[in-house]
C-alpha positions as CSV (number, residue, x, y, z in Angstrom):
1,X,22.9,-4.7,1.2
2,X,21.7,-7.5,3.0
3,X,17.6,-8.0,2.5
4,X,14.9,-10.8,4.6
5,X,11.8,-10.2,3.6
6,X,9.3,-12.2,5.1
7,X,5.8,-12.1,3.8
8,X,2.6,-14.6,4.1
9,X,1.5,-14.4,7.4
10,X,-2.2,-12.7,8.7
11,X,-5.3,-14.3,10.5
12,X,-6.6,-17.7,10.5
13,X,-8.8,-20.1,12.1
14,X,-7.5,-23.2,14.2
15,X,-6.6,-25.8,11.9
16,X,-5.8,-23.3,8.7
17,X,-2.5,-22.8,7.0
18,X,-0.6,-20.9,6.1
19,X,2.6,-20.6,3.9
20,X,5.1,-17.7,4.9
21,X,7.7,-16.7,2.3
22,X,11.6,-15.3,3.0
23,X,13.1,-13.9,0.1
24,X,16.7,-13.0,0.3
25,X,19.3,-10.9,-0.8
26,X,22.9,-9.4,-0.7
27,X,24.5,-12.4,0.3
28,X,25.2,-15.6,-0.9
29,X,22.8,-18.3,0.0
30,X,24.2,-21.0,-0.4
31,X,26.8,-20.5,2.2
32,X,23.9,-20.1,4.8
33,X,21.0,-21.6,6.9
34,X,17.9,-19.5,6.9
35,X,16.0,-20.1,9.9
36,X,12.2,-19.1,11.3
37,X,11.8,-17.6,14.2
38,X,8.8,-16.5,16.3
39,X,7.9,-14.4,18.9
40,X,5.0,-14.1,20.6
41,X,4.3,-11.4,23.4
42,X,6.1,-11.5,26.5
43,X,7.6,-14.7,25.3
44,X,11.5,-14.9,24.2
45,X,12.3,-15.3,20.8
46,X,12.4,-19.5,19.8
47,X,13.3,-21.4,16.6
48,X,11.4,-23.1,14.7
49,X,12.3,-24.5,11.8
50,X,15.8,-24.2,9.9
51,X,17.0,-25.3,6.7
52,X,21.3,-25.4,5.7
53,X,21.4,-24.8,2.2
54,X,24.8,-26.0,2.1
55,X,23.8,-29.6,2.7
56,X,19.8,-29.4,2.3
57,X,19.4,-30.5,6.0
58,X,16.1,-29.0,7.8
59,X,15.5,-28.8,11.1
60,X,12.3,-28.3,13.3
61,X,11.0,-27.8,16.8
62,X,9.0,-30.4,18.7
63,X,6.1,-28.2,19.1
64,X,5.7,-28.1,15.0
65,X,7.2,-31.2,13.8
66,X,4.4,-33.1,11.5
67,X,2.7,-29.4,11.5
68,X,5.2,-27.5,9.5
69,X,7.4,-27.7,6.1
70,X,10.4,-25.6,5.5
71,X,11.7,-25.6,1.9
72,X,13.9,-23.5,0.0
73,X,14.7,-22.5,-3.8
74,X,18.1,-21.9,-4.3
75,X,16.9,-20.5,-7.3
76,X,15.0,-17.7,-6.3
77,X,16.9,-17.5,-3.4
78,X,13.8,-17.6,-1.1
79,X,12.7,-20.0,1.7
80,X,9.1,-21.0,2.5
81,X,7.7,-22.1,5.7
82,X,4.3,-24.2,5.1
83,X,2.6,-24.1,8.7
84,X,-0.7,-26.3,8.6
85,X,-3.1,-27.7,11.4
86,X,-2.4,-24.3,13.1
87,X,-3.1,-24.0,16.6
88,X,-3.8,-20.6,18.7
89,X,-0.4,-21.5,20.3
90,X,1.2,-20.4,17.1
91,X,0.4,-16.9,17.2
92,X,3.7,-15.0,17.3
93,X,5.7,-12.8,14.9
94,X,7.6,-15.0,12.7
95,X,11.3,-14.2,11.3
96,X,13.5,-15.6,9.0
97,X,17.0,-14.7,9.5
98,X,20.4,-16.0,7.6
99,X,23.2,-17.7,9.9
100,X,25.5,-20.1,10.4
101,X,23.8,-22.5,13.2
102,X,20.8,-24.3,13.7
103,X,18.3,-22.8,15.4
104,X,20.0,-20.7,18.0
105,X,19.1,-17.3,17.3
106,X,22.4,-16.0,18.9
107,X,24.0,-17.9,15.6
108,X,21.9,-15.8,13.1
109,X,23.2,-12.5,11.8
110,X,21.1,-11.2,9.6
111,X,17.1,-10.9,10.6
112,X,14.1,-10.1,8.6
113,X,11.2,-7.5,9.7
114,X,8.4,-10.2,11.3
115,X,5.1,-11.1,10.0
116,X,2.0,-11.3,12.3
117,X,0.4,-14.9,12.5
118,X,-2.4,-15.1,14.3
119,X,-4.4,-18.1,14.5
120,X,-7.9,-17.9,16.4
121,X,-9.7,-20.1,17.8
C-alpha cells in the first residue's frame, strides 16, 4: 500500500520556520519525484517545491525560492521541506505527493493527507 505522510506543519509568526516532513512508503523511491503542494482556501492547488530522486534535481516556485529547502533521504525514504522567513501568504495546506513530473500536480499520482501551516502576522 502506497503511504505520504506529511507531518511538521502548525502555527507560527511571520518570519518563523518551519520544517515539514514526508515519509514514504509502498513504492520505490527512487524511481520518483516527491513534490509539495499547498493549498490555501478558495485558491487552486500550486507547487512548490519538487525534488527527482532519480537525478537529485530540486525544483522551486518563484514565490519561495531563497525561503524554502527541499531535501530528501533516500535512506529513510522521507523528504523534508525547510520553509523559513514565513510570510502570512504561506498559509495553506501543504502536500507531498509521489509522481513523475515536476511540479504539475496532474503528474502526481500518489498524494499525502495535508498539513495546516499557518503563519500569522
Amino acid at each position: 500500500e502506497v503511504q505520504l505522510v506529511e507531518s511538521g506543519g502548525g502555527l507560527v509568526h511571520a518570519g518563523g520556520s518551519l520544517r515539514l516532513s514526508c515519509a514514504a512508503s509502498g513504492f520505490t523511491f527512487d524511481d520518483y519525484a516527491i513534490g509539495w503542494f499547498r493549498q490555501a482556501p478558495g485558491k487552486e492547488r500550486e507547487g512548490v517545491s519538487c525534488i527527482v530522486n532519480w537525478d537529485s534535481s530540486t525544483h522551486y516556485a518563484d514565490s519561495v525560492k531563497g525561503r524554502f529547502t527541499i531535501s530528501s533521504d533516500n535512506a529513510k525514504n522521507t523528504v523534508y521541506l525547510q520553509m523559513n522567513s514565513l510570510e502570512p501568504k504561506d498559509t495553506a495546506v501543504y502536500y507531498c505527493a509521489a509522481g513523475r513530473g515536476i511540479m504539475d500536480p496532474n503528474e502526481y499520482d500518489y498524494w499525502g493527507q495535508g498539513t495546516q501551516v499557518t503563519v500569522s502576522s
